[in-house]
Steps between C-alpha positions, in 0.01 A plus 500: 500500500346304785124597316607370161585151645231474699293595197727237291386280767132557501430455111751181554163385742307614263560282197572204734157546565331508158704216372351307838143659351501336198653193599265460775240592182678249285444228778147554485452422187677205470333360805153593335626297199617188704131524606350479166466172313572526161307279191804262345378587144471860601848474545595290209357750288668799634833253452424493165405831418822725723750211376400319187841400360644361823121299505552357137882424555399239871224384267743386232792404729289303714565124547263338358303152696581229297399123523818269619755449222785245593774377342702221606825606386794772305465504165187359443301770395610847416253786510565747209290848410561868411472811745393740352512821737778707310406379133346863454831662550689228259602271803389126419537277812482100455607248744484098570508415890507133636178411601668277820765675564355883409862506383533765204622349217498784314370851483557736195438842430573645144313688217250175420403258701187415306660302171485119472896497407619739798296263771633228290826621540486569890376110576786341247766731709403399783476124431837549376612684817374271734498186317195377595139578354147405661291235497192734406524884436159676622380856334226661405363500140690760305592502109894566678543158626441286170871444460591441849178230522694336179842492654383334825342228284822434333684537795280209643477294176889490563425306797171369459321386162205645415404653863161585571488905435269584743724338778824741388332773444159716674391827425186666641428864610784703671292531834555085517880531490525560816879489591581739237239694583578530858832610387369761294340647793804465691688689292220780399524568837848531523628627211289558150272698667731815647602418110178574375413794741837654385446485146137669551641784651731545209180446277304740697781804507527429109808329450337149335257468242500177447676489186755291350792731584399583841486135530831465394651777770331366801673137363818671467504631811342286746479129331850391687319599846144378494 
């Protein structure tokens, strides 16, 4: 009996003593590595190559350096545009944000987001909603805001005869718009892109196609949470 422990006991030493071998080993190395300077673009390529899609998602998510946009006040302009990170899987995403205030005005998610009468729509609710409407509405240069650019001029007309347009209403690239923009980013981090990652995986194991009626499921199913 006494052997067997002190047998037990001995092999107990023994693999104490490896594991102290190879971390002893493991030290080395790293110490030979703290040694060694590295070329940054060495790096950046290896980056790119071992994790690609985490690379391309910081590249789009990124804030952006702008010029210095200021706005003197609520309600004078609103920043409007469509994101357009779930549109593959059926989920359109359009939203108006305060350009002051970076209060959301409004943020919808439904089947379209890209037809003239549905962004329409979204700016006359929400004028009615909050009873107020802006002094100049700012997007970029998409067939979808025709309507909304001719409401805004009536709304002003109402007020105003014959305003200049260019004063109630700018549109330029979607880079430019920068508080919605920002936002975007904000909430690709967030939220749309665990979305989008999610709904790849379903792609990927072979339950989405693309079509209309897988569409329609993933709507069914997860529309009321995103």
């Amino acid at each position: 009996m006494g052997s067997v422990i002190v047998d037990g006991y001995c092999t107990k030493i023994r693999v104490v003593c490896v594991r102290v071998s190879i971390l002893l080993e493991a030290l080395s190395e790293v110490t030979v590595l703290l040694d060694t300077t590295v070329d940054r673009r060495d790096l950046q390529v290896h980056v790119r190559e071992t994790d690609a899609e985490q690379v391309e998602f910081r590249r789009l998510t990124r804030l952006r350096k702008c010029g210095r946009y200021e706005v003197k006040g609520p309600n004078l302009v609103w920043s409007i545009d469509g994101h357009d990170k779930l549109s593959r899987f059926g989920f359109e995403i359009y939203g108006c944000i305060d350009a002051y205030s970076w209060y959301i005005i409004w943020c919808y998610c439904g089947h379209s987001n890209r037809t003239a009468v549905s962004v329409n729509k979204q700016f006359l609710e929400a004028v009615e909603k909050t009873g107020v409407f802006p002094k100049t509405i700012r997007s970029d240069m998409g067939w979808e805001v025709i309507l909304i650019s001719n409401s805004q001029l009536k709304l002003c007309r109402a007020e105003k005869p014959e305003p200049p347009f260019q004063k109630i209403y700018s549109s330029g690239t979607s880079t430019r718009n920068q508080r919605i923009e920002a936002w975007w980013n904000h909430l690709a981090g967030s939220q749309t892109e665990t979305w989008r990652e999610f709904f790849e995986e379903l792609e990927k194991d072979g339950f989405f196609d693309g079509g209309k009626i897988d569409k329609a499921c993933l709507q069914f199913l997860y529309m009321s949470m995103i």
